[in-house]
Every structure is written in C-alpha cells, then in structure tokens.
C-alpha positions in Angstrom: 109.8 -75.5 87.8 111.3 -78.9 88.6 113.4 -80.0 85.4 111.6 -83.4 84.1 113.6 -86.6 82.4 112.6 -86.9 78.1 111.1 -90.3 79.8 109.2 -88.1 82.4 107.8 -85.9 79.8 106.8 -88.6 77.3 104.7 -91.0 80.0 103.1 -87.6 81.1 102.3 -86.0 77.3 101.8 -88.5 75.3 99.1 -89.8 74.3 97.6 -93.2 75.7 95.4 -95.2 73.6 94.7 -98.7 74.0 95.4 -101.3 71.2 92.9 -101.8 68.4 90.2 -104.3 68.4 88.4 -105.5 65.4 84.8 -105.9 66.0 82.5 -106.8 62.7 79.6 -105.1 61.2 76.7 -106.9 63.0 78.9 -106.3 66.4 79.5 -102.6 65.4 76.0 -101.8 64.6 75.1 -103.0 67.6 76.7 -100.5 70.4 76.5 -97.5 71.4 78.3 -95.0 68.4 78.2 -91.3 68.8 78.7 -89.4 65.6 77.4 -86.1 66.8 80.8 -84.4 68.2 80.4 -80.7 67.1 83.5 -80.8 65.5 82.7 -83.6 63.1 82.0 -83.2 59.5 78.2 -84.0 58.0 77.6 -86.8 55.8 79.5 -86.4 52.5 79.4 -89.8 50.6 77.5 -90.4 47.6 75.8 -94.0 47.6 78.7 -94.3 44.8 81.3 -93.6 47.3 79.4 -96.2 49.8 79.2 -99.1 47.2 82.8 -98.7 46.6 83.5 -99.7 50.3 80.5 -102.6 50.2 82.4 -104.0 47.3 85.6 -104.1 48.8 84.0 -105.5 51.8 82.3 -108.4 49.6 86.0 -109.0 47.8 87.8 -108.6 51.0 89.7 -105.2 50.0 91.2 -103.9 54.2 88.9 -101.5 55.1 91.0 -98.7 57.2 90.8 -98.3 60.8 88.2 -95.5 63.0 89.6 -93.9 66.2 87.0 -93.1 68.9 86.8 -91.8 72.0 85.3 -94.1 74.7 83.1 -92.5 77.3 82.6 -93.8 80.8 79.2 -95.2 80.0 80.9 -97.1 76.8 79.8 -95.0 74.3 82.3 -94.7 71.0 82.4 -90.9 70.2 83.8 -91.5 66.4 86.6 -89.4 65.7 87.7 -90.4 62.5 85.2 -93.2 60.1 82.3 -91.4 60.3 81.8 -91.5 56.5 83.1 -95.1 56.6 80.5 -97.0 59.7 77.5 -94.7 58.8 77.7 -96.4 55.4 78.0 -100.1 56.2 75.3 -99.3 59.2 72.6 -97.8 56.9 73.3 -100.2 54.6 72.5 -103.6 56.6 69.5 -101.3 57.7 68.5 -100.9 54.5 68.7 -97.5 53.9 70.3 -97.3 50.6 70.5 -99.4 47.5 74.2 -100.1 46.1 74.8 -98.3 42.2 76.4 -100.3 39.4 78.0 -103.3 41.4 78.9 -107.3 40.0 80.5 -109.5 42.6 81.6 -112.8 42.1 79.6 -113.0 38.9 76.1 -111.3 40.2 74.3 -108.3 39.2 73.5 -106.8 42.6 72.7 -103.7 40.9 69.8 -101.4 42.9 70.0 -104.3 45.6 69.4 -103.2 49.3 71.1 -105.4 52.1 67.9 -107.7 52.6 67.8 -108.5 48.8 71.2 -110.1 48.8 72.0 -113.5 48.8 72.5 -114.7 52.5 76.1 -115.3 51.8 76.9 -112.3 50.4 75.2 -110.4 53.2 77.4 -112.6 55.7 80.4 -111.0 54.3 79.0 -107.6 54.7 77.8 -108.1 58.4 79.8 -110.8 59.6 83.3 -111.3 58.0 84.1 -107.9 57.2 86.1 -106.4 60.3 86.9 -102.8 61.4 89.5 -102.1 63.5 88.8 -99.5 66.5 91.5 -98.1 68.2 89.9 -96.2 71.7 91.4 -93.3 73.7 90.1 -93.6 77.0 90.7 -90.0 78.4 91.2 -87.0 76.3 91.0 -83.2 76.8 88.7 -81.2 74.5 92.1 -79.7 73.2 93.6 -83.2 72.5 90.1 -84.2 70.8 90.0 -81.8 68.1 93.5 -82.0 67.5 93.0 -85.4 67.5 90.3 -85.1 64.3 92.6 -82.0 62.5 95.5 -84.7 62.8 93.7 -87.5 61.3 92.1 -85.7 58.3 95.2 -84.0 57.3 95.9 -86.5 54.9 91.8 -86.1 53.8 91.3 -82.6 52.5 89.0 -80.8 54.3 86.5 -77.9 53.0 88.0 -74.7 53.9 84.8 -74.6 56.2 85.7 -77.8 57.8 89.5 -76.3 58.3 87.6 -73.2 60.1 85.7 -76.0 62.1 88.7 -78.0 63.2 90.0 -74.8 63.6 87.3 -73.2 66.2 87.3 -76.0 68.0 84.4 -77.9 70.1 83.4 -75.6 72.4 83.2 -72.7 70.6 81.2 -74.6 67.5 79.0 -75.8 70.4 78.0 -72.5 71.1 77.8 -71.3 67.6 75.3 -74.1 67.0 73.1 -72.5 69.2 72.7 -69.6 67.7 72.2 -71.3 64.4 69.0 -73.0 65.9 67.3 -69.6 66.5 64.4 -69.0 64.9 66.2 -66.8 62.2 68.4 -69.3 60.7 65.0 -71.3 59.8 64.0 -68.1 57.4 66.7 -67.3 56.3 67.8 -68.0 52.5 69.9 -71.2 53.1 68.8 -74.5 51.8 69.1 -77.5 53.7 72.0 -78.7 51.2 73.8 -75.5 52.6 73.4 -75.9 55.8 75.2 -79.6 55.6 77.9 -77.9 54.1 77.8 -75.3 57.8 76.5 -72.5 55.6 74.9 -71.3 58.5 77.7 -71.6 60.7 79.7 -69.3 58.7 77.7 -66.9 58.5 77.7 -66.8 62.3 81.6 -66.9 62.1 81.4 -63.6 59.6 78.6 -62.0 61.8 81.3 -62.0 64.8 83.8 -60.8 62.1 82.3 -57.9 60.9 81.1 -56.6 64.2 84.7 -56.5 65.2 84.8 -54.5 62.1 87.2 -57.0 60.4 85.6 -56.7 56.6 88.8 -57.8 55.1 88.5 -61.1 56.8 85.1 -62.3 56.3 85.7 -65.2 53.1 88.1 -68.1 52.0 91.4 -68.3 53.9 91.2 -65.6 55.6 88.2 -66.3 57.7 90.4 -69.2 59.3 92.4 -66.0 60.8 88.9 -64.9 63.1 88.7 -68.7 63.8 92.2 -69.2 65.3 91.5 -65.6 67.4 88.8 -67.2 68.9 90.7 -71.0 69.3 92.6 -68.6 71.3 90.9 -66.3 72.7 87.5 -67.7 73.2 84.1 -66.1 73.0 83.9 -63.2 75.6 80.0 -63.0 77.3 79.6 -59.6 75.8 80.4 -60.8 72.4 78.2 -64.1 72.9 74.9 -61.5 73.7 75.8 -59.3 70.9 75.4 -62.0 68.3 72.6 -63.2 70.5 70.7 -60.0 70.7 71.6 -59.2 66.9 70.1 -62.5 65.6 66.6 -62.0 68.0 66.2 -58.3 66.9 66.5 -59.3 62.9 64.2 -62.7 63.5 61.7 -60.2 64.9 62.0 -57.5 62.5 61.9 -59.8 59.1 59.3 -62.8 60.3 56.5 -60.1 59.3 57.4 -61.0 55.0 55.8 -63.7 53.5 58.6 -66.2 52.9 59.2 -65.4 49.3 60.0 -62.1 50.2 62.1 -63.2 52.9 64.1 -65.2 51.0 65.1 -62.9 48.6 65.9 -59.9 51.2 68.4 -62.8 53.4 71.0 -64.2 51.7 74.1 -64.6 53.1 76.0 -61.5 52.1 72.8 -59.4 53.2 72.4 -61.0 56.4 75.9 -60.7 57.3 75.7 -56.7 56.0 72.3 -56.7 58.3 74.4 -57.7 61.4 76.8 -54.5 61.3 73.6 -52.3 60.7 71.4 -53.9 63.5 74.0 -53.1 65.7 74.0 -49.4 64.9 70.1 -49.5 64.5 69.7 -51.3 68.4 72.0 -48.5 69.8 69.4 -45.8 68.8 66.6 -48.1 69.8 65.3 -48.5 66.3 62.0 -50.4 65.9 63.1 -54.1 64.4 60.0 -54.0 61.6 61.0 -50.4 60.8 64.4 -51.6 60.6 63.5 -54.5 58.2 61.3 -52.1 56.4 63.9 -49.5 55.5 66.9 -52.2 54.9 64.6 -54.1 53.4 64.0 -51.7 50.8 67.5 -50.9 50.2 68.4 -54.4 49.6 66.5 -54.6 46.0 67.8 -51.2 44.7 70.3 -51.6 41.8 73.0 -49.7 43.5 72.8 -52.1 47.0 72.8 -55.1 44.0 76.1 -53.9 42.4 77.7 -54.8 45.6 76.9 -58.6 45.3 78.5 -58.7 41.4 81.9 -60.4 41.0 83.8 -60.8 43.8 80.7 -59.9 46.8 83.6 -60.5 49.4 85.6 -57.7 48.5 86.4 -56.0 51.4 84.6 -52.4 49.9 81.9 -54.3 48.2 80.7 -55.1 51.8 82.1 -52.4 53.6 79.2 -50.3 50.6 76.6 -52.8 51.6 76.7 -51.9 55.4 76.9 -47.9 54.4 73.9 -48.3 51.7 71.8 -50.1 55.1 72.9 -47.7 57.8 71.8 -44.6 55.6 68.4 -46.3 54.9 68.2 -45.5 59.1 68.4 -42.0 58.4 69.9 -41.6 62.3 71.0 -38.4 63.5 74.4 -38.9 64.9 74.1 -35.5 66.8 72.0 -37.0 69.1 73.9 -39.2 70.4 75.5 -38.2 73.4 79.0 -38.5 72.6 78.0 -36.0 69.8 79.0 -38.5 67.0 78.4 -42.2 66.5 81.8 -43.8 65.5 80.8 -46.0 62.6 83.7 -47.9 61.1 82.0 -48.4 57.7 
C-alpha cells in the first residue's frame, strides 16, 4: 500500500462541507426539506417546547444551526434541526397555537401565526435566520455517523441509540416489515409506534430467533444492533422474519380486535416469533397455531412470566416453552429424530 502524507490523508478523509448560509423562515419553508431519513428521530416537541423557540425568535435569542445533506436535485435531507424547522414551519402554517407567551408587552397566548400582529409575524418569518451548513456528498456510513455525532450532546432514547446504531439501510428494511399487515393489529398504539415500538420489536424478533434471550431489552439490545451495523441482514434471516410475520398476520386476523389486542403485546408477540418458527417447521396450520398459543397466552401460569421484570432472560425463555408445548409436536418425527429447541 503506497504510504500517504498526514496532508494526503486529511484532503482525502475528511469531511467537506461547504460554509453555512443563513436563509430565513419564509425562504426555508419554501424549498425542498426532507425530514424522512430512516435514521431520524419522530417528532418529540411539545407545543411548549416550540413556543420557547418562537419566543426566542420574537426577542432575538440565536437560534442554533441544522446540518443537511444536499441532494443533486437540491433537496435538504435534514440531519440535525428536525425538531427545530418542523416547528417554525407548522407554525407560520398555522398548525399550532403558541402556550403561555407575553412579548414586548402582548398577551399572544392561544395565538396561531395568522392572528399575530403583522410585525410580530415579520420577526418570525422574515428576520429570524437559520444557519444551514450542507454536505454535498456523503456515504450512508458518514451520514449516520454524521446524526450519532451531532446528537451526542442531545440524549437520545436508548431506542434512538439502537437506531443510530443500526444504521440507514438496515432500519430501511426493518421499516418494511413493520408496514405488514401484522403491525396494524397488533397491540401498539400510535403513541408507541412514534416512539419505534414497532421497530423494536422487529429488532427482538431477530434476537430471539438467533436464540439470544439475554439480549432482547435496554442496553443490551444495542449489542444485536451493532452485530448487524456489522454484519448486515443475511437474505435468509430477512425471509425468516418475513415469513414469521405473514404466518402470525394470517393465523391471528381471524379474532375480533379486542381479542387481538389482548393476545399481542409486545412480550407475546416477540415469544410468538420463536414458536412460529418451530410451528412452520412442522407445517402447522397458522389459525391452529393462533388457536392453541392463543389460549396459552391468558392462562395464569403464561401471565406470571410478564410480572416484574418480563425481560428476564427465563421469564421469556418460560414464555416461548409454555407456547411451543401448546403445539403438542412430536419431535420423533422429525427426521433428524429430535428437534433442537434452544428454549
């Protein structure tokens, strides 16, 4: 390998971004944002949180630079001020009201943009500047490391940590399997699901098909994340979780939804992954597989499991056993003579 100068190595590794500009409000809301990178966190601020930064726009508080990535066709793929331009957006679009708020002597309590006085809605939309600074080209990698580097200073949800974690192209794909038909009946509220409920439970189904119980909550979950950073998503893995997610949608969607919800919450669906697997490998009817889970799930002794700490590594290593002996499977039959169940 030919030996390279420290000057070399910087101009080649280093990123390049160009100097920021400051565009205003008005200018901002005007072109072409992208907030939709996978690896992006949901909307988190309370309309408290937002009239904080509308009041130090009216007083003239700095509001903190975004970074972006600009796209070829000059689209801004926000990598750090989501939180920050979504507000002041929806704002002049009237989407919100401001909370307790008096500026310069006014009341503008419960007020939406349009019912401010004109020159108090000028300093919102056109002397109150944001500074973008752009990166032109950057590799998925440098992207998400990118975002991790930026909110390090920002706590992030241990979720979001798994997130930045994963990276884009694995959450991409995780994201479609959260938009099967399952994840609609599942128990999860829409609340949850801001918070990626749904994608961890994806992340835990991968976990505890690779039979790594102890590793399926808090911390420790980040350790299946960073296999997979590294490792990827294999094909066969990608149509295990695929096939896993189909045969449970059709097995379940035959319950009324009240009863669904109360058979599919996330420590049961996660527990109904392992089993599924087990259940497709001796071609096991989905509805009788929901049937006979289904009934195991309400018994007192599958309950138990989900009291105190319902990530404890035997608590759901009991679930999966109390679901795979609801199958009633004769391991004899299969042709290895015995079905290695790491339960």
């Amino acid at each position: 390998m030919e030996n390279k100068t420290l000057a070399e190595r910087i101009a080649e590794e280093r990123l390049a971004k160009q100097p920021s500009q400051p565009f205003n409000i008005r200018q901002l809301s005007k072109m072409k944002l992208r907030f939709d990178l996978a690896i992006q966190r949901n909307l988190r601020w309370t309309d408290e949180q937002g009239t904080s930064l509308i009041e130090s726009a009216f007083l003239g508080y700095p509001i903190p630079p975004v970074y972006a990535l600009r796209t070829p066709d000059k689209e801004l793929w926000l990598l750090d001020g989501k939180q920050r331009l979504t507000r002041f957006v929806s704002f002049q679009n009237d989407e919100w009201a401001l909370t307790e708020c008096i500026v310069y002597g006014i009341d503008v309590t419960g007020m939406k943009y349009s019912e401010l006085p004109v020159e108090l809605q000028e300093l919102i939309s056109i002397d109150t500047y944001i500074n973008v600074i752009q990166f032109d080209s950057l590799t998925v990698d440098q992207r998400d490391q990118v975002f991790k580097r930026l909110n390090s200073g920002t706590p992030l949800l241990n979720v979001e940590l798994i997130r930045s974690i994963l990276g884009t192209e694995n959450l991409e794909w995780i994201n479609i399997i959260t938009e099967k038909q399952f994840f609609s009946i599942i128990n999860v509220s829409d609340k949850q699901r801001d918070k990626f409920l749904d994608q961890e439970i994806v992340l835990q189904m991968i976990g505890i098909i690779q039979d790594r119980y102890g590793e399926l909550s808090g911390k420790l979950l980040q350790a299946i994340a960073l296999d997979l950073r590294i490792y990827g998503i294999d094909d066969e893995l990608k149509n295990k979780i695929s096939s896993v997610v189909d045969y449970l949608e059709k097995g379940f969607s035959k319950y009324e939804e009240k009863e669904r919800k109360r058979l599919l919450k996330k420590n049961d669906v996660v527990a109904l992954a392992k089993a599924a697997i087990i259940a497709m490998k001796y071609n096991v009817d989905p509805v009788e597989f929901a049937g006979l889970t289904g009934n195991v799930i309400v018994k007192n002794n599958y309950k138990a499991t989900k009291l105190g700490s319902t990530a404890a590594e035997n608590k759901v290593r009991k679930r999966v056993e109390l679901l795979v002996e609801s199958l009633s499977i004769n391991e004899n039959e299969d042709k290895t003579g015995q079905l290695e169940m790491e339960v």
